[in-house]
C-alpha positions, -999 to 999 in steps of 0.1 A, spaced: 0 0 0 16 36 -12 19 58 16 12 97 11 24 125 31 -6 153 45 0 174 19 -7 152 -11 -37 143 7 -48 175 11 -37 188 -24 -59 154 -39 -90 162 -13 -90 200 -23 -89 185 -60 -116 162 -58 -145 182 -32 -138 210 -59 -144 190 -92 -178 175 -66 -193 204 -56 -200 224 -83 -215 263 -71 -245 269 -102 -252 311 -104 -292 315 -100 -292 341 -122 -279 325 -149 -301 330 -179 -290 295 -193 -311 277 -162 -349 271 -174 -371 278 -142 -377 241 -139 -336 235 -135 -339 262 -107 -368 248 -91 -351 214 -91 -317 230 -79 -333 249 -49 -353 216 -41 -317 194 -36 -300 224 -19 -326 226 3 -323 188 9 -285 189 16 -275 178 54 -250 192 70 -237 159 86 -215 174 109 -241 193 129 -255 163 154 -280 164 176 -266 163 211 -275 138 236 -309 139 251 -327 144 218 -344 111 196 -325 119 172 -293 110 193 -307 82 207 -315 68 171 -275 79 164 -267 57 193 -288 29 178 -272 31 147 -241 25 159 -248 -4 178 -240 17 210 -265 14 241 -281 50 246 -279 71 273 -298 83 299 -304 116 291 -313 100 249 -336 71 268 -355 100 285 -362 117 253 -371 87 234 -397 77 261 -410 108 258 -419 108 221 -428 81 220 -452 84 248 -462 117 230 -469 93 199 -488 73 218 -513 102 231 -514 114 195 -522 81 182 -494 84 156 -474 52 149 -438 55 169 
């Protein structure tokens, strides 16, 4: 297996996130309002993966599932609360 040093890494990441993400002007007279529509729609859609919930949310305790962890208090709490709130809505958990 090749080894690389940081910088190549970083000089190949920089390369490749570039040639990924590609920034599309709005105003660009070229884009039919359909193409804009469908462009705002997966923008919109995009998740920021680094922003997690913190712990004591369901969303962290479904995070905690997910990687085979077992949840903590504070994420046990808030997942026995919504889904007791489920419950008294009637709404499938």
């Amino acid at each position: 297996m090749t080894s690389y040093s940081l910088d190549e890494l970083e000089t190949v990441l920089r390369r490749e996130l570039t040639a990924a993400v590609q920034v599309i002007d709005p105003s660009d007279t070229a884009l039919t309002a359909i193409r804009r529509r469908i462009l705002d729609q997966a923008q919109a859609r995009r998740w920021q993966w680094w922003l997690l919930k913190p712990c004591g949310t369901p969303a962290a305790y479904r995070r905690h599932l997910r990687h085979g962890e077992k949840a903590c208090v504070p994420c046990r709490n808030a997942e026995a609360q919504r889904a007791a709130s489920a419950r008294r809505k009637g709404t499938a958990p």
